[in-house]
C-alpha positions in Angstrom: 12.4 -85.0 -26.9 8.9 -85.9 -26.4 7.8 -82.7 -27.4 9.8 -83.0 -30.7 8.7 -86.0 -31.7 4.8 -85.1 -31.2 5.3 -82.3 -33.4 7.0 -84.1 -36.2 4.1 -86.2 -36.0 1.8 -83.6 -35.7 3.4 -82.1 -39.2 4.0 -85.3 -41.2 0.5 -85.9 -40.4 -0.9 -82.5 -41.3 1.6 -82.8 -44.6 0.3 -86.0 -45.8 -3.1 -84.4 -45.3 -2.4 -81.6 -47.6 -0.5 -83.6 -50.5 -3.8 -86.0 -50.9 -6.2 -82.6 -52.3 -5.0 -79.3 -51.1 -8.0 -77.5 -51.6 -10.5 -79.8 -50.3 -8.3 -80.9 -47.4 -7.9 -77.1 -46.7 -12.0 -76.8 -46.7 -12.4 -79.9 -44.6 -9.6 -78.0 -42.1 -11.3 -74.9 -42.3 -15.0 -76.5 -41.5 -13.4 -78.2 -38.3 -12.0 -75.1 -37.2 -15.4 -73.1 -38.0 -17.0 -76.1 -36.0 -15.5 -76.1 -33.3 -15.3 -72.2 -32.8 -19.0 -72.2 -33.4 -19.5 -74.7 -30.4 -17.5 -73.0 -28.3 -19.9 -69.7 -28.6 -22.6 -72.0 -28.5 -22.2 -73.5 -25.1 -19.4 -71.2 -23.5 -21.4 -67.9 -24.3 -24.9 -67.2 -22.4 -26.9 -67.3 -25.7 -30.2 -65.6 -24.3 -28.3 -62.7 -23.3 -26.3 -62.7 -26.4 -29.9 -62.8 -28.4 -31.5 -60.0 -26.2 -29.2 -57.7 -25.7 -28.4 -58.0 -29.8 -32.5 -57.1 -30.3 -31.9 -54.3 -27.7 -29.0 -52.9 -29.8 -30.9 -53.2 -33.1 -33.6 -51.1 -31.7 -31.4 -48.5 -30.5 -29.7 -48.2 -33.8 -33.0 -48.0 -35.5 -33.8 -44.9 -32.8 -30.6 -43.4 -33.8 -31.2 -43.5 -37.8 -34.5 -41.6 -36.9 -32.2 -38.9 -34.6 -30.8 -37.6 -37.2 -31.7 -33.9 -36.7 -30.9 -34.1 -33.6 -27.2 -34.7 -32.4 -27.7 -34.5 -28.6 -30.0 -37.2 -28.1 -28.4 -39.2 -30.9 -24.8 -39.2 -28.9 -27.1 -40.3 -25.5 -28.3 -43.2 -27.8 -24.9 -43.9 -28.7 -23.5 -43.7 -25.5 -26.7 -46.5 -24.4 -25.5 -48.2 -27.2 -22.4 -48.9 -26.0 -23.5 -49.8 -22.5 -25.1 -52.8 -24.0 -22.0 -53.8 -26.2 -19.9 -54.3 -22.9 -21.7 -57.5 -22.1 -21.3 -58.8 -25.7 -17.8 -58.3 -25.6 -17.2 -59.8 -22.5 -18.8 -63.1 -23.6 -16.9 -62.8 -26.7 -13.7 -62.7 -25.0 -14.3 -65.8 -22.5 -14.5 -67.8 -25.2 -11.5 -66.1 -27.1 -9.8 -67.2 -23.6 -10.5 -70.5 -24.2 -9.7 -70.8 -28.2 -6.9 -68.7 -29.2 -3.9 -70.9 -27.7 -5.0 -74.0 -29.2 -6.5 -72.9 -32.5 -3.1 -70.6 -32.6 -1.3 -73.9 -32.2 -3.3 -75.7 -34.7 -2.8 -72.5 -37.6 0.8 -72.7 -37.2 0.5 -76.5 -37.8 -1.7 -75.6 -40.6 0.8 -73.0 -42.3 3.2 -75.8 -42.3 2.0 -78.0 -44.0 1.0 -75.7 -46.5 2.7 -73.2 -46.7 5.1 -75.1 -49.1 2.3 -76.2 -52.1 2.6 -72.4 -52.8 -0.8 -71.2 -54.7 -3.9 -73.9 -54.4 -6.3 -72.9 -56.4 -7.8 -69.7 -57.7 -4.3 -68.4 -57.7 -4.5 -68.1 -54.3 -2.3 -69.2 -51.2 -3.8 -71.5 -48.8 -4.1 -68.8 -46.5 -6.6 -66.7 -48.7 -8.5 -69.9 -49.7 -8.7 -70.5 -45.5 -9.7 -67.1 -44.9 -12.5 -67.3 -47.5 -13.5 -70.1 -46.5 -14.2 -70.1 -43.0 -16.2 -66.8 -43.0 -18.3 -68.7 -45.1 -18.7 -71.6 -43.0 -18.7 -69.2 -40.3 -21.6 -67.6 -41.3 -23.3 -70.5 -42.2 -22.9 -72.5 -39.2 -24.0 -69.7 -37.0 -27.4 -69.8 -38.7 -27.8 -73.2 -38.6 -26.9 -73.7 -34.6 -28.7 -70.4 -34.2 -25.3 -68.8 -32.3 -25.8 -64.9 -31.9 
């Protein structure tokens, strides 16, 4: 009962949001969301190793464009290569531990409320506009707090 009534809330709420300017309450959503996610790597990642080993891998890559001619030592470069990846996605994935049950939560909530105003703008649905959207805030914010 609780339950229910939090998530009627939770969608009248999210509802009423929607109906007062779809597409800018939909860019407003999708900021928060980039936001948020952008914290998270910021302070739930360790950023110095995330920035180092990054530099590493850009160097390697470099050594392989260069190893053309030669495919032996270009597969050990690529092999090193993805040595280095494994700590990368093992950050990645401590914060994916941490995000995807809430923000999985919160897109369902989203896709309620508008999933029902059909195309927003563009002719697009509100999931295209999200999509859109939040790579480029994405990107945007990751420059700006200097997230790697």
């Amino acid at each position: 009962m609780a339950f229910e009534n939090i998530t009627t809330g939770a969608i009248a709420f999210a509802q009423g949001f929607a109906a007062w300017n779809p597409l800018i309450s939909l860019l407003i959503i999708s900021l928060l969301f980039g936001l948020i996610s952008t914290l998270a790597y910021k302070f739930l990642t360790n950023q110095k190793l995330m920035k180092e080993t990054k530099e590493e891998m850009k160097k390697i890559q470099e050594e392989i464009k260069l190893l053309k001619n030669d495919p032996n030592k270009m597969l050990e470069k690529q092999k090193e290569l993805m040595q280095k990846n494994a700590p990368l996605m093992k950050e990645s994935f401590k914060v994916m531990f941490y995000t995807i049950i809430p923000f999985g939560l919160l897109f369902l909530l989203v896709k309620e409320a508008y999933d029902p105003l059909g195309k927003i703008a563009f002719g697009l649905t509100w999931f295209w506009i999200y999509l859109i959207s939040s790579i480029v805030f994405n990107l945007i914010l990751r420059k700006v707090l200097k997230v790697y």
